[in-house]
C-alpha positions in Angstrom: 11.3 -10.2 -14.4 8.9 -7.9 -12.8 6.4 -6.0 -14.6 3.9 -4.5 -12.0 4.9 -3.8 -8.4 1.7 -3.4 -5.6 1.7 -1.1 -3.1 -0.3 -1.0 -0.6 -0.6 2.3 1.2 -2.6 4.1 4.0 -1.8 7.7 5.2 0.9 6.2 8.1 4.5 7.3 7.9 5.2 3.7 8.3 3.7 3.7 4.8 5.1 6.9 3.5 8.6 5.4 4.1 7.2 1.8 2.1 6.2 4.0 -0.9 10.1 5.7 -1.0 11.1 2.1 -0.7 8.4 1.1 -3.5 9.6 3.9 -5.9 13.0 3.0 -5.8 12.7 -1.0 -6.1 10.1 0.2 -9.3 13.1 2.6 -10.9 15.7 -0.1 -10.4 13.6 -2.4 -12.3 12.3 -0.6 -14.5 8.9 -1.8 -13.6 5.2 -0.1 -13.5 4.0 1.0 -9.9 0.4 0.2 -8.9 -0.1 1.8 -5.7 -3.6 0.6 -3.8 -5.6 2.5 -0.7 -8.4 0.4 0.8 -10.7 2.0 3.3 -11.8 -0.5 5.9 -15.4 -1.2 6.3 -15.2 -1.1 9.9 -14.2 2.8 9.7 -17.0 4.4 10.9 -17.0 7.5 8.9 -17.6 4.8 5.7 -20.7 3.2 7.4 -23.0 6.3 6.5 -21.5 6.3 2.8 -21.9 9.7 2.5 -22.6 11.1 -1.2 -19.2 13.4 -0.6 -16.8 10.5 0.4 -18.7 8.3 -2.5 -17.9 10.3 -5.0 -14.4 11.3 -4.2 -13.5 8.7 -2.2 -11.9 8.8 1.3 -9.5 12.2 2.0 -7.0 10.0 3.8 -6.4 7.6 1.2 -6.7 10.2 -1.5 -3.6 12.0 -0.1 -1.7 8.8 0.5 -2.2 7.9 -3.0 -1.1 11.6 -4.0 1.6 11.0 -2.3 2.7 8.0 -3.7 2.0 9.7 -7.3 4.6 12.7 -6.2 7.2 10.3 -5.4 7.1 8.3 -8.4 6.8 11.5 -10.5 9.8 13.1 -8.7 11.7 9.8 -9.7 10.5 9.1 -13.4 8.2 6.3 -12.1 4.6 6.0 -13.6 2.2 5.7 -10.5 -1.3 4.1 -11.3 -3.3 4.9 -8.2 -6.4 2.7 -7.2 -8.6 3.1 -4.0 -11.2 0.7 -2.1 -13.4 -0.2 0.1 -13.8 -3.2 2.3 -11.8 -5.7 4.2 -7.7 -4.1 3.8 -6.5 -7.7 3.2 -8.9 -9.2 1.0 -8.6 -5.9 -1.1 -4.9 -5.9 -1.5 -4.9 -9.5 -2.4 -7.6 -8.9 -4.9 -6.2 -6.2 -6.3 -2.9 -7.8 -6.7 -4.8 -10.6 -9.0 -6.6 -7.7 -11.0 -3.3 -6.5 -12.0 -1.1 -9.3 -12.0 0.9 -7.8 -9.9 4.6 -9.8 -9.8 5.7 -8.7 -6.1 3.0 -6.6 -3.2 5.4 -4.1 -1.4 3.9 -2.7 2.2 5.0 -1.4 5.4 5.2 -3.3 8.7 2.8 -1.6 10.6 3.1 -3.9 14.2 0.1 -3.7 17.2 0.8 -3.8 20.3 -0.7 -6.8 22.1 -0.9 -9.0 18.8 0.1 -12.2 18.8 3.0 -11.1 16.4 4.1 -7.8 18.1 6.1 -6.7 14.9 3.4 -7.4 12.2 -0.2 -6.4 11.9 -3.4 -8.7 11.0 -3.5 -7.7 7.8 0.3 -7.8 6.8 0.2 -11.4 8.2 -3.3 -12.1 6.0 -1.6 -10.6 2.6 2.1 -12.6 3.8 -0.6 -16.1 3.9 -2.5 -16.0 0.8 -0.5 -14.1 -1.4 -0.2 -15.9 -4.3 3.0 -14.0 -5.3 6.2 -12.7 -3.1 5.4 -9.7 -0.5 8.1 -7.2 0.4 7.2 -6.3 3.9 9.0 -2.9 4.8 9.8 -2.1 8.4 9.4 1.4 9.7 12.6 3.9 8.9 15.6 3.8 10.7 17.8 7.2 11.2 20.8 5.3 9.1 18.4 3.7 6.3 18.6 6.1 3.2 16.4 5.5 0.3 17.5 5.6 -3.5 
């Protein structure tokens, strides 16, 4: 059974598309949607730690998580939102522990010139040391429909 489903968004539509995905896996199973945004530390904009982006938290993520809230409103899903700051992998696996999380859904988000051309660092980090399953999305095909 799965109670608590982890998502783990950024403002990408690679991630957009992962929360439609995420919403609809959460109706079908009737199961609660925790939807996490970490800002890296390495951003620069997070290294002065100004009192503004402290206090509200980063305006990227805030949206993403917004986003993710509209979605799972528009399809009777209750969203709990959660940003924050550090390393995006270490975050998204602690976070999964905090909430005992049963499955962590996120997008494929692939660089070019990685070893693994189709998945990022920190997918591959979260698909190691996850302690539960991990849905990795890929980005939206023309054909795919969600729902």
């Amino acid at each position: 059974m799965t109670d608590v489903i982890l998502l783990a968004v950024n403002d990408s539509p690679a991630a957009f598309y992962a929360a439609e995905v995420a919403v609809a896996v959460a109706r079908r199973l009737s199961a609660r949607l925790r939807a996490v945004s970490v800002v890296s530390e390495a951003e620069p904009r997070i290294l002065d730690r100004s009192p503004e982006l402290t206090r509200e938290g980063d305006p990227s993520a805030q949206a993403a998580l917004r986003h993710v809230t509209a979605l799972g409103t528009a399809a009777g899903v209750d969203v709990v939102t959660v940003q924050r700051f550090g390393n995006v992998a270490a975050e998204i696996l602690d976070e999964a522990l905090t909430c005992e999380a049963d499955l962590i859904l996120m997008a494929r988000v692939g660089r070019p010139g990685h070893v693994l051309q189709h998945l990022g660092s920190t997918t591959q980090h979260v698909l190691e040391f996850a302690t539960v399953p991990v849905l990795v999305v890929p980005a939206r095909h023309p054909r795919w429909r969600v729902g």
